[in-house]
C-alpha positions as CSV (number, residue, x, y, z in Angstrom):
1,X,53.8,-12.5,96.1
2,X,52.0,-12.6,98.9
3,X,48.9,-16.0,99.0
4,X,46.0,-15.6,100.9
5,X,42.2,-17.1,101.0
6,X,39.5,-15.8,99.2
7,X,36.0,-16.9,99.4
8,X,34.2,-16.1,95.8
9,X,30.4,-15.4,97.0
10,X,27.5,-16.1,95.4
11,X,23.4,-15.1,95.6
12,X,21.2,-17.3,97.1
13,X,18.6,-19.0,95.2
14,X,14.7,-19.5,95.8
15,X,13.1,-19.1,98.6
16,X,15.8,-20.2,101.2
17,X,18.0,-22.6,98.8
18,X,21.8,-21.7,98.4
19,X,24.8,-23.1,96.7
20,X,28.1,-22.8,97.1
21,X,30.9,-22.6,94.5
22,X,34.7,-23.7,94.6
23,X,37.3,-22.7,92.0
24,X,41.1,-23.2,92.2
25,X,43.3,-20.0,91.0
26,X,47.0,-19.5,90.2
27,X,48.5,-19.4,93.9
28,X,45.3,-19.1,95.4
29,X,43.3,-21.3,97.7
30,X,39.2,-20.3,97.7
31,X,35.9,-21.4,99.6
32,X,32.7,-20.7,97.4
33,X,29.8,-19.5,99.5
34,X,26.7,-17.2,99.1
35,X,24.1,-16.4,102.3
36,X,21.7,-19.1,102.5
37,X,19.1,-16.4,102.8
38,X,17.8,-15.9,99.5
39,X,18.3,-11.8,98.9
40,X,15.4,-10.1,97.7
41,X,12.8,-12.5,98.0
42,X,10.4,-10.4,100.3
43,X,8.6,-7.9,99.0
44,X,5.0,-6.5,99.1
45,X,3.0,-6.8,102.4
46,X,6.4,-8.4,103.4
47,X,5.5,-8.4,107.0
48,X,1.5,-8.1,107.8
49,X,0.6,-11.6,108.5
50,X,-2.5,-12.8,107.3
51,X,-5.5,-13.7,109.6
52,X,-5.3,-17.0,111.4
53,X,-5.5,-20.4,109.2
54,X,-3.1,-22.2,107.0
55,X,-1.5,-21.2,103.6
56,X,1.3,-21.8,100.8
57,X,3.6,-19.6,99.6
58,X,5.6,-20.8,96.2
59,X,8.5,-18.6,94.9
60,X,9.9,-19.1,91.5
61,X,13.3,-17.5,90.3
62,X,15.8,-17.9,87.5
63,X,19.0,-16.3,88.4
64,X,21.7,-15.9,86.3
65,X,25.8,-14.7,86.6
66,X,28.5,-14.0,84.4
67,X,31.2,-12.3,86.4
68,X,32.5,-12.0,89.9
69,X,33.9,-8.9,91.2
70,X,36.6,-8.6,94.0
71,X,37.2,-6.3,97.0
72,X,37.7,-3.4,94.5
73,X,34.8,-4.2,92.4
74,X,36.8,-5.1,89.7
75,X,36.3,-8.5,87.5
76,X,38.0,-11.6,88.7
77,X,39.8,-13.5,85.2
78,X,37.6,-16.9,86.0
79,X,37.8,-18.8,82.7
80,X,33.9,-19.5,80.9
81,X,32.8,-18.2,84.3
82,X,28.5,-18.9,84.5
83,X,25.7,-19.6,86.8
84,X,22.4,-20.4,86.1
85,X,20.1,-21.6,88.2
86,X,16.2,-22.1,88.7
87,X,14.5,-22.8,92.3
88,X,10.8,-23.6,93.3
89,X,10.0,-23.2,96.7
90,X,7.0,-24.4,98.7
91,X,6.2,-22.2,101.7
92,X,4.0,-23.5,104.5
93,X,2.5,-20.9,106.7
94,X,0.5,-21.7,109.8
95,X,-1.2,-18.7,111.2
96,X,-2.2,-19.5,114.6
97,X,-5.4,-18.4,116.6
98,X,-2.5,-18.2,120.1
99,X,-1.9,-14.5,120.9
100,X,1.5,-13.9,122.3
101,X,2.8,-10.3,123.5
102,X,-0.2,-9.0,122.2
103,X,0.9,-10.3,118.2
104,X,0.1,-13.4,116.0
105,X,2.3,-16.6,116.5
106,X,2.5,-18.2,113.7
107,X,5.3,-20.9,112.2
108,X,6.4,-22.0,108.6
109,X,8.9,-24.3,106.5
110,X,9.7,-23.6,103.6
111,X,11.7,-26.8,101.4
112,X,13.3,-25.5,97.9
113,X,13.9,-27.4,94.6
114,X,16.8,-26.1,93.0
115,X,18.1,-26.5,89.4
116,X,22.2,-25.3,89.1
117,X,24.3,-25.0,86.5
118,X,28.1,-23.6,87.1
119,X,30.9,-23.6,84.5
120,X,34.5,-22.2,85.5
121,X,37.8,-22.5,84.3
122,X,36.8,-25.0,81.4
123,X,34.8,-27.2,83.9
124,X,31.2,-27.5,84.5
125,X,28.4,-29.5,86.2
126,X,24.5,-29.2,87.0
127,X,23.0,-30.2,90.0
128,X,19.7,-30.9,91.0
129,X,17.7,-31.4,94.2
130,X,16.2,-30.3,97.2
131,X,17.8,-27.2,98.8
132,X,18.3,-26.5,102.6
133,X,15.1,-26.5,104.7
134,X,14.2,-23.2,106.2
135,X,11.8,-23.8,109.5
136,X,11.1,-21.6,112.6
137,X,8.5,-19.4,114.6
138,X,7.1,-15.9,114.1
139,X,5.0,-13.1,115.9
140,X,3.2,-10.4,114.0
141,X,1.1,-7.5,115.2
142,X,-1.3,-5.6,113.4
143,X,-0.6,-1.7,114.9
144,X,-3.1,-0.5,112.5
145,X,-5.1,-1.5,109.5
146,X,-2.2,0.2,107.5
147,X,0.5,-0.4,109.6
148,X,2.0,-4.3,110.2
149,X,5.0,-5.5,111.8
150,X,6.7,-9.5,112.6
151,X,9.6,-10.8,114.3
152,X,10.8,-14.2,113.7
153,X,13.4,-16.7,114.0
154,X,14.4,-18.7,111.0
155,X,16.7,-21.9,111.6
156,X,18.3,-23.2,108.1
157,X,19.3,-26.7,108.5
158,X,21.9,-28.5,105.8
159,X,19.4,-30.8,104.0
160,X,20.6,-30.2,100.8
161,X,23.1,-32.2,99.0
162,X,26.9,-31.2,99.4
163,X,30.4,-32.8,98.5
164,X,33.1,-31.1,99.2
165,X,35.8,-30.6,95.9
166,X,32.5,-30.3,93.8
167,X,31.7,-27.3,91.4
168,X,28.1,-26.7,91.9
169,X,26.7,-27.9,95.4
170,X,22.7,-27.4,96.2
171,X,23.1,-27.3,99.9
172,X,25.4,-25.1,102.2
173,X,26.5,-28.2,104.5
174,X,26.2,-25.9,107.7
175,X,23.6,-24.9,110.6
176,X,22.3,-20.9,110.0
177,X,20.4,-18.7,112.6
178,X,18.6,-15.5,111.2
179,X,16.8,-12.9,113.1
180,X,14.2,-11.6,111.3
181,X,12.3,-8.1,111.9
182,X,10.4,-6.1,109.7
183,X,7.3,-4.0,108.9
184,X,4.8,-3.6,106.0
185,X,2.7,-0.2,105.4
186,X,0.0,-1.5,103.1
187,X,-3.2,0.4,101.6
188,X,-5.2,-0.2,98.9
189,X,-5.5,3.1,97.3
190,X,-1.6,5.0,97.6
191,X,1.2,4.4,99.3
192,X,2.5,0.9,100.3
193,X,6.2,0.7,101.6
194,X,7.9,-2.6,103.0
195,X,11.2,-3.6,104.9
196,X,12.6,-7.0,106.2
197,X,15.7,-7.1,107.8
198,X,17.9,-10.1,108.6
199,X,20.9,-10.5,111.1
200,X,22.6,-14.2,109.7
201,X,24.5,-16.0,112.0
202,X,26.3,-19.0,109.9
203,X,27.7,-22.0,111.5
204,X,31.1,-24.1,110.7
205,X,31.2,-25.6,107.5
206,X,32.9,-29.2,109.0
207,X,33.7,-30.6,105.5
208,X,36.1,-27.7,104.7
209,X,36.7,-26.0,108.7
210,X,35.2,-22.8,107.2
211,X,32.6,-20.5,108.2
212,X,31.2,-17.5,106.8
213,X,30.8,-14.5,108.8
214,X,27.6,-12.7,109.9
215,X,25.3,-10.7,107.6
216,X,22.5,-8.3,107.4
217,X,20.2,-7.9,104.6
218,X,17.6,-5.5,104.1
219,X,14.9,-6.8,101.3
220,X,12.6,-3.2,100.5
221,X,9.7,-2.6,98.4
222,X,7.6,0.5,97.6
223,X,4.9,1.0,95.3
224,X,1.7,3.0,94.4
225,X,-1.5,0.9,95.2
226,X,-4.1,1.7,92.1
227,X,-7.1,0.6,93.5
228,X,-8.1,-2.4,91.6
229,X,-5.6,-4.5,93.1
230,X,-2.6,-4.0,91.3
231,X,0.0,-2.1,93.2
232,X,3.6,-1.3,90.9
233,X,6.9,-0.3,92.0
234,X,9.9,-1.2,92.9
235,X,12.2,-3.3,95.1
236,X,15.2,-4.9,95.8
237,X,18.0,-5.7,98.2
238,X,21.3,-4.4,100.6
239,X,23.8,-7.0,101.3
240,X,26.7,-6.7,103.7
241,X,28.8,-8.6,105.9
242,X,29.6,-7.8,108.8
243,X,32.1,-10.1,110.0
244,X,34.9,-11.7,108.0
245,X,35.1,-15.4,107.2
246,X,37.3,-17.6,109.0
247,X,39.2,-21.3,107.4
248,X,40.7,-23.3,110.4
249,X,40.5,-20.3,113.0
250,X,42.4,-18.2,110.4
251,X,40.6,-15.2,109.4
252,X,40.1,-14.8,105.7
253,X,41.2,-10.8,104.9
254,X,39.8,-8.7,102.4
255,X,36.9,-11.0,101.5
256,X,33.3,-9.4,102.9
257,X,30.9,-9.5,100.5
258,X,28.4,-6.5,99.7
259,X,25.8,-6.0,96.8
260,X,22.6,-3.6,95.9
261,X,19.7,-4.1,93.7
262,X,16.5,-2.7,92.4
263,X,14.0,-3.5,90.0
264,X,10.3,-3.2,89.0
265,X,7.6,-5.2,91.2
266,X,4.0,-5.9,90.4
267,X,1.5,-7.0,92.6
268,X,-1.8,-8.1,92.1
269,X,-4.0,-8.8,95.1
270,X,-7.5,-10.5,94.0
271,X,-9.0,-9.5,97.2
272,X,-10.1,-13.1,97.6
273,X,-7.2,-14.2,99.6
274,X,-4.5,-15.0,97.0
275,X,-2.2,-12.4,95.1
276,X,0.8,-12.3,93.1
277,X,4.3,-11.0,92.5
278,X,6.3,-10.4,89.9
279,X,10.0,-8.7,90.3
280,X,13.5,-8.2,88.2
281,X,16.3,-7.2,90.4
282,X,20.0,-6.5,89.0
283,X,23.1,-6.4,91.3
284,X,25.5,-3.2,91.0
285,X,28.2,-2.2,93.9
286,X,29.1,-5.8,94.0
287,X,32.1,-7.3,96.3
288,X,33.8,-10.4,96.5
289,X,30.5,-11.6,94.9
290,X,29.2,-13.2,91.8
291,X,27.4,-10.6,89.7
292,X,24.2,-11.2,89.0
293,X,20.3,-10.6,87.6
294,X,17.3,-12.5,88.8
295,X,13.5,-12.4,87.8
296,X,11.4,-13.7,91.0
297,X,7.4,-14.9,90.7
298,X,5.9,-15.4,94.1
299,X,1.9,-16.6,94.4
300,X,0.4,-16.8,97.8
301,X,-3.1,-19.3,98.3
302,X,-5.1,-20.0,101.9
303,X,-5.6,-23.6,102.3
């Protein structure tokens, strides 16, 4: 019987934390990893910056997996296989007054607090701690007052704590570059439609020589606005990767994760300059991924 590598993937958590999980099969040597990026945690008015000045962004999500699925789609036999996980991430934005190519500069961090859980194969362990820091620049321009669009570069940098051999890890233990674009149609009566997409560029993992190959997400929202400041809806996710994964220069075959999702989303905007989001995604089409359902809160306030 032929062995081979197999990298089990798993979602993202919060707003830009990630975690990786590693479990040892009959005959089979595997790397956990997920994208760093947390899938499906834009939404609404994704991509209109707001006017220039200061403000936090905090997203909340519980996440939660009981399978894993292979190439085919089919359930891998993990023993007691289970993630859960909670993250709280702090998003500063700073809006500036500089114009540049006719858009809004403006740059952000965001530093997650993440809560996992994993049990597999009659193990377990829970982790707790800060997540990798997310950091970099953005532009935004404002086409119309419907119509809103941003480019940005987010750099992910491995703050969060990793050991190698361990079942639950916080942090990803490697560099990540994401190009960012995306555009937001917002109103408040009728129609409001968003769309972020995300080309990640992942970095050796030098604790294990392995690095995951290059992904695009798309995070989508649309929605009926109501006129009172509630717009509801739906949203979710595509996942794919584009690249396969490679361990010590050796390509890892028949590994490239892909998922879907959907779920409601509610939005309230108080037309005072904070709002709120609330969104349920679950996965289906899922690949060489863990399986998964997650319920996201995200509040924005101007400082």
């Amino acid at each position: 019987m032929k062995s081979r590598l197999t990298a089990w993937r798993l979602p993202a958590l919060g707003a830009l934390a990630a975690f990786a999980l590693t479990q040892t099969l009959p005959a089979q040597a595997t790397e956990g990893g997920g994208s760093v990026y947390p899938v499906g945690v834009t939404g609404f008015s994704c991509c209109a910056l707001p006017p220039p000045g200061t403000y936090m962004m905090l997203d909340a999500q519980s996440y939660s997996a009981g399978e894993v699925k292979d190439e085919h789609g089919n359930n891998v036999p993990i023993q007691g296989f289970k993630v859960r996980a909670t993250a709280l991430a702090t998003r500063f934005i700073w809006v500036t007054p500089q114009q540049l190519w006719g858009g809004s500069l403006a740059l952000h961090a965001i530093v997650p607090l993440v809560n996992l859980s994993v049990a597999a194969g009659g193990a377990a362990q829970t982790k707790t701690g800060i997540g990798d820091i997310t950091f970099g620049p953005a532009i935004g321009w404002h086409l119309s007052p419907q119509l809103h669009t941003v480019a940005a570069i987010d750099f992910f940098a491995p703050t969060g704590a990793y050991r190698r051999g361990d079942l639950a890890n916080i942090g990803r233990n490697h560099w990540a570059m994401h190009l960012v674009g995306g555009i937001s149609y917002v109103q408040p009566t009728g129609l409001n439609a968003d769309a972020k997409m995300v080309y990640a560029i992942n970095a050796r993992n030098k604790a294990t020589d392995y690095r995951d190959g290059d992904e695009f997400i798309v995070d989508y929202a649309a929605g009926w606005a109501l006129g009172n400041g509630w717009t509801l809806g739906a949203g979710g996710y595509v996942y794919r990767q584009l690249s396969d994964d490679t361990q010590a220069d050796v390509t890892v075959a028949d590994n490239r994760g892909r998922a879907f999702a959907i779920g409601p989303s509610i939005r309230y905007d108080s037309g005072q300059g904070w709002f709120l989001t609330l969104k349920a995604y679950h996965e289906s089409g899922v690949r060489n991924r863990a399986d998964g359902s997650s319920v996201w809160l995200r509040g924005v306030f101007p400082l």
